[in-house]
N, C-alpha and C positions, 0 to 999 in steps of 0.2 A: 326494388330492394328497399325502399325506403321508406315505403309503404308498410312492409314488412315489420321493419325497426320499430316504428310505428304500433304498431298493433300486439307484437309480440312483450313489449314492457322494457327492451333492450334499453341497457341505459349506458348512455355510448362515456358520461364524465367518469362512470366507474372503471371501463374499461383503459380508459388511460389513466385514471389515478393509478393504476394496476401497473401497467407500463412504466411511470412513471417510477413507481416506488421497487421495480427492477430494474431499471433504469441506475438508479442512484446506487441501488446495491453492488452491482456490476460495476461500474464507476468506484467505489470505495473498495471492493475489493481488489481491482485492477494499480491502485495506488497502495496498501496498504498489505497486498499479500505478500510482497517480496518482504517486509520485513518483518513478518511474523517469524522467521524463521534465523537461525543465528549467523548465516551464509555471510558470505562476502557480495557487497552489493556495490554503486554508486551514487556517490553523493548526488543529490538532490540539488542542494542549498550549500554556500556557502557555512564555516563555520568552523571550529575551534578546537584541535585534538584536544582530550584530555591527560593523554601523555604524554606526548612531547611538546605541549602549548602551542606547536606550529598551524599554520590556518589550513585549513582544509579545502579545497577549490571545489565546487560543482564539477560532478564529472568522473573524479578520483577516484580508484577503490578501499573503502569501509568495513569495517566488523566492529559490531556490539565485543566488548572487555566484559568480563567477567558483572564487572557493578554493573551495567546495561547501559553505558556511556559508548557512544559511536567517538572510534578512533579508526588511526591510517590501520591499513593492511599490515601492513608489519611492524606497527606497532600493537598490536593484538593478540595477549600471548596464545603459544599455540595448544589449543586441545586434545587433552588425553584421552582417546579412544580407550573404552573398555573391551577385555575379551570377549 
């Protein structure tokens, strides 16, 4: 087999830079897809409603407000469904 590799021009650094660079995408979309979208999620991190200045705990559940400021759950006014 490695003979093979060898002779054939296989180039084994490309094939994990490959890896790699799905690798990372997979990894960034698994952190960053939940909040693409305007759902209720939880916190993360630590950090600061913007409406009711209360702290917000790791853990809690969150929604993007209107401005795109992550606040409490029920502090989030609620959205108007269109027909």
């Amino acid at each position: 087999m490695k003979i093979f590799f060898q002779k054939s021009g296989f180039d084994k650094s490309k094939m994990f830079q490959r890896f790699d660079q799905v690798y990372h995408l997979f990894a960034f979309l698994m952190v960053y897809l939940p909040v693409l979208h305007d759902d209720i999620m939880k916190a993360k991190f630590k950090t600061t409603c913007s409406e009711c200045n209360a702290p917000i705990k790791s853990g809690e559940e969150i929604a993007k407000n209107p401005a795109g400021k992550w606040v409490h759950k029920y502090c989030a006014p609620e959205s108007e469904e269109l027909p």
